[in-house]
KOLKOL-431340 format. One record per residue: residue number from 0; residue in one letter; y, z, x of N, C-alpha, C in turn. Coordinates in steps of 0.02 Angstrom, whole numbers. Example, Ala and Ser with C-alpha at 12.3 -4.5 7.8 and 13.67 -1.06 7.14 Angstrom:
<recs>
0;a;-284;390;660;-225;390;615;-165;390;660 $
1;s;-112;354;642;-53;357;684;2;394;645 $
</recs>
This chain:
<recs>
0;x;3097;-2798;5192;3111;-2839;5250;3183;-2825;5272 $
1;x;3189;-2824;5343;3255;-2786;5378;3300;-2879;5376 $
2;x;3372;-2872;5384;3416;-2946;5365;3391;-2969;5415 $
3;x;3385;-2946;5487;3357;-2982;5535;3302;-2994;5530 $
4;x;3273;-2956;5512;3198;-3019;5499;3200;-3079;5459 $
5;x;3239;-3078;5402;3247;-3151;5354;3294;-3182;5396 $
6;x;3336;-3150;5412;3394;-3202;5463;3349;-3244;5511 $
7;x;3325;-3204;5541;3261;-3241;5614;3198;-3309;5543 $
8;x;3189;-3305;5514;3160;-3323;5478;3180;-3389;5442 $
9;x;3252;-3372;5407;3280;-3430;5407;3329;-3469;5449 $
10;x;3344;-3465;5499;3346;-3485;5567;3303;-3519;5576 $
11;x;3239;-3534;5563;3183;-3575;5574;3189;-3653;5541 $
12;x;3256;-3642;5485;3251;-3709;5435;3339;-3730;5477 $
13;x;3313;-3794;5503;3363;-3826;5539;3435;-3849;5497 $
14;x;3412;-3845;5451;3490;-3868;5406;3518;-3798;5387 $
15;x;3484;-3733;5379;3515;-3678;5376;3551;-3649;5425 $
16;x;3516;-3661;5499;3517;-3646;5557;3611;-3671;5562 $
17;x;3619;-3745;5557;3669;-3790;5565;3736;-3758;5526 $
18;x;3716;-3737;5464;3774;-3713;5415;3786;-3643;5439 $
19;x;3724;-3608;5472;3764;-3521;5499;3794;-3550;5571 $
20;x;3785;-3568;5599;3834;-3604;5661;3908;-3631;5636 $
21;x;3906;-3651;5594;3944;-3669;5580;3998;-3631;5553 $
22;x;3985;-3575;5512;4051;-3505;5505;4037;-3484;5555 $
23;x;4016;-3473;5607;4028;-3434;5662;4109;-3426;5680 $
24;x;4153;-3470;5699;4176;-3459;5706;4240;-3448;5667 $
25;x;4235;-3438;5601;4281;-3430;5544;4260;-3355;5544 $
26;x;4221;-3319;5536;4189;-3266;5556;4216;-3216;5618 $
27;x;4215;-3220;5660;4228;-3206;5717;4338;-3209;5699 $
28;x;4358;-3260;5686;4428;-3256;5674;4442;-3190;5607 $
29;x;4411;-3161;5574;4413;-3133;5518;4395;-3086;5553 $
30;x;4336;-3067;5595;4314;-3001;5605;4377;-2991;5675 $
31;x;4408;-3048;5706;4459;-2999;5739;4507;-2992;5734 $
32;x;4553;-3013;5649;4579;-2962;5604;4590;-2927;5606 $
33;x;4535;-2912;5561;4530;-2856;5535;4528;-2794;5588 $
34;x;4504;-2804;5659;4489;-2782;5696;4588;-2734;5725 $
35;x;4603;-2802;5750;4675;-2797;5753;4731;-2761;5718 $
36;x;4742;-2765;5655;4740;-2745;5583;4750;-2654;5586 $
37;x;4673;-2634;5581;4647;-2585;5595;4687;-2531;5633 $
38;x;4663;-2581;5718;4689;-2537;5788;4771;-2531;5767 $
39;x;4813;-2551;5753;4853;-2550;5748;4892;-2497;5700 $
40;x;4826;-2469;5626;4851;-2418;5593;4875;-2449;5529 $
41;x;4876;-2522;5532;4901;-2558;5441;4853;-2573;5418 $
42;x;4868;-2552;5352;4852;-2568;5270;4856;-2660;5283 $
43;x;4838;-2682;5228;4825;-2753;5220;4887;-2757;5181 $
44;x;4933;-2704;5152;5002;-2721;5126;5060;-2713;5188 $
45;x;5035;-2678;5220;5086;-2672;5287;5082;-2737;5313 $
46;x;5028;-2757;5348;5010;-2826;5377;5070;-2879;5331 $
47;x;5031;-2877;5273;5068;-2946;5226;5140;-2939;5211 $
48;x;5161;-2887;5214;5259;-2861;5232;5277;-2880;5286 $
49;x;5250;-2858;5350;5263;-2897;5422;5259;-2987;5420 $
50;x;5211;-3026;5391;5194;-3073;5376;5241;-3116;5332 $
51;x;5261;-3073;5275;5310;-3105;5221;5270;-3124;5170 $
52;x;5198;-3116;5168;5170;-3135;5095;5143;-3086;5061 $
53;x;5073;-3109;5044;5060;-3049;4969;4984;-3015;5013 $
54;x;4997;-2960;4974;4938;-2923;5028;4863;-2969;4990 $
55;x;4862;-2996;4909;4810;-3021;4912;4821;-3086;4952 $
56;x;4833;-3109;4975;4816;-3166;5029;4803;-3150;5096 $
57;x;4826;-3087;5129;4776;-3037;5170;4697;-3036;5159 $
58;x;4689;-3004;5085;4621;-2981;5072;4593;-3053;5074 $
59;x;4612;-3112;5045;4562;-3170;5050;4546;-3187;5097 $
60;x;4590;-3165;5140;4577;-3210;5230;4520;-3152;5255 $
61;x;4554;-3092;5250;4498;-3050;5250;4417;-3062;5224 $
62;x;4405;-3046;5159;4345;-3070;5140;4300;-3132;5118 $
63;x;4346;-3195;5161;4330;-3252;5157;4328;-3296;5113 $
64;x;4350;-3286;5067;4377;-3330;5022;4454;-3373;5020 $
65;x;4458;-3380;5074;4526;-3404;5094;4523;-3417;5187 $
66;x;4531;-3499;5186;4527;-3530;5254;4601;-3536;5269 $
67;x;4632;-3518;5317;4705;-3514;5325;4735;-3546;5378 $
68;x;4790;-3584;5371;4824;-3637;5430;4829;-3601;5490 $
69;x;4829;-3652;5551;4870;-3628;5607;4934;-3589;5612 $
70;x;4963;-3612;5564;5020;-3581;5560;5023;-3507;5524 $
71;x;4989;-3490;5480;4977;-3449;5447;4943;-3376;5507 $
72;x;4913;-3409;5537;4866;-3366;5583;4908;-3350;5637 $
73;x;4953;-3371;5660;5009;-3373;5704;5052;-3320;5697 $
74;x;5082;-3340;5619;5124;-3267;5577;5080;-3190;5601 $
75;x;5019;-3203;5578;4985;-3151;5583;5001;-3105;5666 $
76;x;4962;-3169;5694;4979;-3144;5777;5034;-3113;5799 $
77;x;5088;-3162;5769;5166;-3125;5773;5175;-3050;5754 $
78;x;5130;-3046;5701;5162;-2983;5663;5102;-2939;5713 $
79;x;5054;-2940;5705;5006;-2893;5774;5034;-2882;5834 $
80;x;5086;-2908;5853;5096;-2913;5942;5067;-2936;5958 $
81;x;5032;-2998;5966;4972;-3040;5985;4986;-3106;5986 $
82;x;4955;-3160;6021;4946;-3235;6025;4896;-3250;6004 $
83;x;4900;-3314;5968;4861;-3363;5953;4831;-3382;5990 $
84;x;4775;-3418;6001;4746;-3451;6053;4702;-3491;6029 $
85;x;4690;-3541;6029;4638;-3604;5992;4611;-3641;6064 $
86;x;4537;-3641;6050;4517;-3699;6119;4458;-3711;6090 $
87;x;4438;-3770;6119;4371;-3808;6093;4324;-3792;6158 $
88;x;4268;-3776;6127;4235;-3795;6192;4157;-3852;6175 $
</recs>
């Protein structure tokens, strides 16, 4: 079975449905990172030198094991050439 087929599948159970909505957008902040990160040509030790911390606290934010402040995400932006931007909709 292809992930999208079990994904489409369990999608069908409303409390699963609720909890993948719900990293969506922790998800999406990580994949444009890394994304950023990348385009830019840094290592996850370059990043965390620009930043001032440890490159493993890069990799956690990276591979999700680590939910990180406003402020924290800000640094980041700083060090990318980039803004923050937070909005609810």
């Amino acid at each position: 079975m292809k992930f999208e087929d079990a994904k489409k599948i369990m999608m069908e159970n409303e409390e699963f449905k609720n909890e993948y909505e719900a990293l969506g957008p922790i998800y999406e902040i990580k994949k444009e990172l890394i994304r950023l990160r990348l385009e830019k040509g840094l290592s996850q030790k370059d990043l965390a030198e620009l930043v001032g911390t440890k490159q493993s606290a890069i990799s956690r934010l990276e591979n999700g094991s680590y939910n990180p402040s406003i402020e924290f995400l800000n640094k980041i932006a700083t060090a990318l050439d980039t803004k923050l931007h937070v909005t609810f909709h």
